[in-house]
C-alpha positions in Angstrom: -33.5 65.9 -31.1 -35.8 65.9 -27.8 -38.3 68.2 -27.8 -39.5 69.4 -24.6 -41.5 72.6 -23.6 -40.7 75.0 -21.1 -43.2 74.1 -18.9 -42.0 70.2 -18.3 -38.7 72.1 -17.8 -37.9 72.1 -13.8 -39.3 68.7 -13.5 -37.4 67.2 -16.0 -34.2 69.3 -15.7 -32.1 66.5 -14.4 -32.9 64.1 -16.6 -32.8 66.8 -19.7 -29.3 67.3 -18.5 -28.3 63.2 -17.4 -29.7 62.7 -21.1 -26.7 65.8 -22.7 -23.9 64.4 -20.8 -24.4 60.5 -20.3 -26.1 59.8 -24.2 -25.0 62.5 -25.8 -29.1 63.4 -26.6 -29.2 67.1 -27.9 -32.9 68.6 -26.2 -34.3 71.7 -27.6 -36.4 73.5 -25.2 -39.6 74.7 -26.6 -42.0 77.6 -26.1 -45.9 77.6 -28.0 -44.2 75.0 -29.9 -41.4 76.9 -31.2 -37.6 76.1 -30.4 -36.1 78.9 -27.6 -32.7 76.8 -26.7 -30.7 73.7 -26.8 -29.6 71.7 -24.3 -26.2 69.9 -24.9 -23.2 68.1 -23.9 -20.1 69.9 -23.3 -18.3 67.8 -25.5 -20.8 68.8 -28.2 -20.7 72.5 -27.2 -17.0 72.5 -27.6 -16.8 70.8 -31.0 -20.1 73.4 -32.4 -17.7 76.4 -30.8 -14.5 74.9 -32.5 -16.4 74.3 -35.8 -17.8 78.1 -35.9 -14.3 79.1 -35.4 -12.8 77.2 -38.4 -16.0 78.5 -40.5 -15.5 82.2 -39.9 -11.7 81.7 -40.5 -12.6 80.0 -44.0 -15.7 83.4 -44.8 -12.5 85.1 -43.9 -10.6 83.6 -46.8 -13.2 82.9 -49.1 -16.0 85.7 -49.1 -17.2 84.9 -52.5 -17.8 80.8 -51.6 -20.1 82.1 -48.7 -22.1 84.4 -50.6 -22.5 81.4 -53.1 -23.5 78.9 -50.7 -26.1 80.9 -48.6 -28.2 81.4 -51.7 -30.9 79.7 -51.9 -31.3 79.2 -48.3 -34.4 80.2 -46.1 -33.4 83.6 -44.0 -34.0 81.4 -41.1 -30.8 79.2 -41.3 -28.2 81.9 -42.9 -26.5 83.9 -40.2 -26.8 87.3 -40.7 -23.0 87.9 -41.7 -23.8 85.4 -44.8 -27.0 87.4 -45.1 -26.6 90.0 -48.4 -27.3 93.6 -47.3 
């Protein structure tokens, strides 16, 4: 992943986005050094959106295999549906 902070944003917006569509090269835009956004291809996009689909339809049908898997794992990467109350 291509790290690049807000500020060399604007002049390096083109190639941020030549870099998402022509190599496939996910950017993360940064801020103090800390990730704010992603930049990526569509193609990317679509398969991320397809994959979260399939994922909330298998939490749908197996709760307890959810709750199993996000233990252990740091608050930061558990959504907050996986997240016990």
């Amino acid at each position: 992943m291509n790290p690049v902070p807000m500020a060399e944003v604007r002049p390096r917006l083109t190639e941020i986005v030549y870099d998402a569509r022509d190599r496939d090269l996910a950017t993360v835009l940064t801020e103090y050094g800390r990730p704010r956004a992603f930049v990526v291809s569509v193609p990317f996009f679509e398969r991320a959106e397809r994959d979260a689909a399939v994922v909330e339809r298998l939490r749908g049908q197996f709760p307890d295999l959810f709750e199993t898997l996000a233990e252990g794992l740091p608050a930061s990467v558990v959504p907050q549906k996986m997240a016990k109350n």
